[in-house]
C-alpha positions in Angstrom: -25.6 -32.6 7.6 -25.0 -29.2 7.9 -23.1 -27.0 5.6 -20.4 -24.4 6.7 -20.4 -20.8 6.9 -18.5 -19.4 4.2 -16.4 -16.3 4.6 -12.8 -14.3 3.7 -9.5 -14.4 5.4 -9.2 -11.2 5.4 -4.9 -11.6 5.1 -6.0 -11.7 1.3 -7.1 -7.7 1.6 -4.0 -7.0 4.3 -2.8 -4.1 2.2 -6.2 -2.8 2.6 -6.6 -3.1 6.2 -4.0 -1.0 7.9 -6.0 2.5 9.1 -9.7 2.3 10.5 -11.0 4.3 7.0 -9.6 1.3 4.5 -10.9 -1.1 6.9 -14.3 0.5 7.3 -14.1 0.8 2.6 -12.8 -2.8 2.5 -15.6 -4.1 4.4 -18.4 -2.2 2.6 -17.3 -4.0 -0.8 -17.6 -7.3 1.1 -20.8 -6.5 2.8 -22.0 -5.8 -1.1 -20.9 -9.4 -1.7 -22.8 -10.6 0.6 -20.1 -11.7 2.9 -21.0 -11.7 6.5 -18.4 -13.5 8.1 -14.4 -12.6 8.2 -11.1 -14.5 9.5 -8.7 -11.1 10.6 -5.1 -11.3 10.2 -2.5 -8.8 9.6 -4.7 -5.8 10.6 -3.0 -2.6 11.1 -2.9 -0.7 14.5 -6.7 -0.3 14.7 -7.9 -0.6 18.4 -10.4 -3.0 18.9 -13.5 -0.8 20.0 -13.0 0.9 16.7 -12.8 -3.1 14.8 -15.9 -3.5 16.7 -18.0 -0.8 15.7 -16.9 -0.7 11.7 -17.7 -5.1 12.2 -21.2 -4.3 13.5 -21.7 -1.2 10.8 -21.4 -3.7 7.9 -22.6 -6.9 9.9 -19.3 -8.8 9.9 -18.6 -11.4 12.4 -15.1 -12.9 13.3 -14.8 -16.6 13.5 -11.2 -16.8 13.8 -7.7 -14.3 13.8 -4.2 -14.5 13.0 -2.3 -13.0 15.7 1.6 -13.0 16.6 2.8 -15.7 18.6 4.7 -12.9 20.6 1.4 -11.6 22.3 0.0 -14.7 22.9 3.3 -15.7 25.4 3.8 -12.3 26.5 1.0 -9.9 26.4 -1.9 -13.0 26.5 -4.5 -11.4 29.0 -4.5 -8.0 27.0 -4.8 -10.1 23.6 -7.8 -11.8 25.1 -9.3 -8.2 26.0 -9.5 -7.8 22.3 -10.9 -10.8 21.4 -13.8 -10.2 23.5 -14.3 -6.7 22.4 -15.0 -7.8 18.2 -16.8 -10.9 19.7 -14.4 -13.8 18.9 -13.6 -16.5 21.2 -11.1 -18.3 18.6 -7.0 -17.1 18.3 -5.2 -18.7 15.6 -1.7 -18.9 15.0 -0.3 -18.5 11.3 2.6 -20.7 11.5 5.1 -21.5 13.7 8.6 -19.3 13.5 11.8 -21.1 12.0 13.2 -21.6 15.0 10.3 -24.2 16.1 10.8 -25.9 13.1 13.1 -28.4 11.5 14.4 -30.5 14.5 12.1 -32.7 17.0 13.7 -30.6 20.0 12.5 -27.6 18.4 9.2 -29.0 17.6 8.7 -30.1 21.0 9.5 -26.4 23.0 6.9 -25.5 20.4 4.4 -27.9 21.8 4.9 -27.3 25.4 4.3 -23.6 24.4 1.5 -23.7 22.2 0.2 -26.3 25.3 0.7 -23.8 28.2 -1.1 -21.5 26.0 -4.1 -23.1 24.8 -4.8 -24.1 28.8 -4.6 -20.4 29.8 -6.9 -19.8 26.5 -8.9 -22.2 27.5 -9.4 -21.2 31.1 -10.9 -17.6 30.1 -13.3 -19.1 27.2 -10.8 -19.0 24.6 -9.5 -21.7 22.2 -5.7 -21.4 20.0 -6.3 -22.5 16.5 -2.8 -23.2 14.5 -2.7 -23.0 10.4 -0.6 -25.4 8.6 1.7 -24.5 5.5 3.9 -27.0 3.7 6.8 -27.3 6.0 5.0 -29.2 8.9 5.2 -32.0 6.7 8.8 -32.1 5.9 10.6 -35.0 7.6 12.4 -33.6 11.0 15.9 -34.1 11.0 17.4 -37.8 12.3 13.9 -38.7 12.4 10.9 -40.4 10.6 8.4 -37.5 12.0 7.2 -34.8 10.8 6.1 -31.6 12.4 2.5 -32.4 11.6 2.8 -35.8 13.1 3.7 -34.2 16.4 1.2 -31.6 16.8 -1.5 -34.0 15.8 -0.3 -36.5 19.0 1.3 -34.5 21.2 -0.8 -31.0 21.5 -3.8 -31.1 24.2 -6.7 -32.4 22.5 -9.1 -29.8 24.3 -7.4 -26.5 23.7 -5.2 -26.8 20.8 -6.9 -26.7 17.7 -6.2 -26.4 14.0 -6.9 -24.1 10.7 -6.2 -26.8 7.9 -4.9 -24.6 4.5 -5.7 -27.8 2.3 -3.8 -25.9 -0.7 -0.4 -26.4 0.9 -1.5 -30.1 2.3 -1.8 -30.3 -1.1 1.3 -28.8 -2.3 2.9 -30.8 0.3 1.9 -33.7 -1.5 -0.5 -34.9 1.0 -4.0 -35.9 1.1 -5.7 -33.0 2.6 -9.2 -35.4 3.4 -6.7 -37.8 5.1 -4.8 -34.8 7.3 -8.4 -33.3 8.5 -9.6 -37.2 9.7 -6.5 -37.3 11.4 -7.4 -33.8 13.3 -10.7 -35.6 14.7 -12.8 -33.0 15.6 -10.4 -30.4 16.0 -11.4 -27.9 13.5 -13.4 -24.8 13.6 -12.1 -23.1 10.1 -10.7 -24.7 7.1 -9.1 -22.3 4.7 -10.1 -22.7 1.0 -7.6 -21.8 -1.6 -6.3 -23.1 -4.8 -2.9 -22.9 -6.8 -1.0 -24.6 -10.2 2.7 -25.3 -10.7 3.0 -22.8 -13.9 5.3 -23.4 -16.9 8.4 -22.7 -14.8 7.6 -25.2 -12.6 6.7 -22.8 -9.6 3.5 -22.6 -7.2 1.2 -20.1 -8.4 -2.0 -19.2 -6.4 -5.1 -19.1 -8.1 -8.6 -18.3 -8.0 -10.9 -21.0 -6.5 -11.5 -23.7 -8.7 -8.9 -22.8 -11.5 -5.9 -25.3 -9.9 -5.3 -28.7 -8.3 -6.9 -29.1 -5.2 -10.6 -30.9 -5.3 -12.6 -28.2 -3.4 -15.7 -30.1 -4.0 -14.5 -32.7 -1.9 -13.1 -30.6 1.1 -16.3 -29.2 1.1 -18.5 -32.6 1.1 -15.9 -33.3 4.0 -16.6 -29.7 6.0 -20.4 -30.4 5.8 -20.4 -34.2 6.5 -18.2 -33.4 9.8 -19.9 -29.8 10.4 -17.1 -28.1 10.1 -18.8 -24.5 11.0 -16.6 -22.2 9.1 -15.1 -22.5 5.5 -12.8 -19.2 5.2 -11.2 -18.1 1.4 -7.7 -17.0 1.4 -5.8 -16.0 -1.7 -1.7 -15.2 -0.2 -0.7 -13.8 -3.5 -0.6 -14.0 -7.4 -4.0 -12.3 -7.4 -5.6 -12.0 -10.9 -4.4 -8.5 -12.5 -2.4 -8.1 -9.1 -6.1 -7.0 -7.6 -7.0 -8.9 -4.6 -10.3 -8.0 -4.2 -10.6 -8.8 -8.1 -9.6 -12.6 -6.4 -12.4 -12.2 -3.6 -14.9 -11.4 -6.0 -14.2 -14.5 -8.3 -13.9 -16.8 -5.7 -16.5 -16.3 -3.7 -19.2 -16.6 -6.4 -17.2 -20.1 -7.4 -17.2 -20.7 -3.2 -21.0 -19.5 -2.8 -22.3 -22.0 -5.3 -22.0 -24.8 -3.2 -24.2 -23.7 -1.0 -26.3 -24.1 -4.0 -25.8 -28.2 -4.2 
């Protein structure tokens, strides 16, 4: 059995990401953590030589990245470029846009996309990697599918992969063990997070540990299946509105598994 690499999604510390010095700042107080591995998303206009050199100053590798689904249909071979340059082979998607949603035709111009995609990914070295939130499991209108249940049967086995959130499985009221069987193999990353429903009856996200979802047992499931990466995302409601206040907390709550 081997256990995960544990790391942050760095869409958690966006605000702190946009120009070359706050990247370089932000990844000095995860380097003091003792954080060596990073998901990017929602990085400002930093070229990627420049990602690459502050990466290698603190010892930060990428297993995975958010990126828009706009470059990956229209600009894919220069996306690629950059992928090589910070030294990840893994280009994830963070949801699909509102018009691939809702309706089984929409879902399905979706999937012969994100298909057509992950086989020119593929064919340079490259895999797409697509994160869930609640909606994929919303019924599909005049149907008895969800969006979820089409990606699992209907997106190519070999090159389209998946970045199970198990907060918003959970939030979708499903069982996020169940959904990642049901992926078989197709996971690289799972993204730990937490939340409550809070007095008002509204979704709060919260430090890891402090909410719902049974992290210990997403985590016996990432080691029994070698899942390699486990990566700690925090959207919003950060403790004292301080995000890396969040990272802090959680990743000595994520770090103690490695412990057990």
């Amino acid at each position: 059995m081997k256990k995960p690499m544990l790391g942050i999604q760095l869409f958690t510390l966006r605000d702190h990401i946009k120009t070359p010095e706050d990247f370089d700042s932000t990844l000095a107080r995860l380097e003091a953590m003792g954080v060596s591995w990073v998901q990017i998303s929602a990085i400002g206009d930093i070229p990627a030589p420049v990602q690459a050199d502050i990466l290698k100053k603190h010892n930060m590798q990428v297993c995975v990245t958010h990126k828009p689904f706009d470059r990956m249909e229209n600009d894919l071979d220069a996306l690629l470029e950059e992928h090589r340059v910070i030294g990840c082979d893994a280009v994830g998607l963070g949801c699909a846009t509102k018009n691939f949603r809702y309706k089984t035709e929409n879902v399905e111009t979706f999937i012969d996309k994100v298909n057509s995609i992950g086989r020119k990914m593929k064919e340079q070295g490259f895999t797409f990697h697509y994160h869930n939130h609640d909606f994929e499991f919303d019924k599909l209108e005049n149907s008895d599918k969800c969006m979820m249940d089409m990606l699992l049967t209907e997106t190519d086995g070999d090159c389209v992969k998946f970045i199970p959130d198990i907060a918003w499985m959970h939030f979708a009221k499903q069982d996020p063990i169940e959904v990642m069987q049901r992926m078989n193999g197709r996971i690289k990353v799972i993204h730990f997070k937490d939340y409550i429903i809070d007095d008002a009856g509204e979704r709060k996200f919260v430090t890891l540990g402090q909410g719902r979802v049974n992290l210990s047992e997403c985590y016996r499931f990432a080691c029994e299946n070698e899942i390699p990466y486990i990566m700690y995302e925090h959207d919003c409601d950060w403790p004292d509105d301080d995000p890396f206040k969040a990272c802090e907390i959680s990743w000595k709550y994520l770090t103690e598994f490695e412990k057990s």
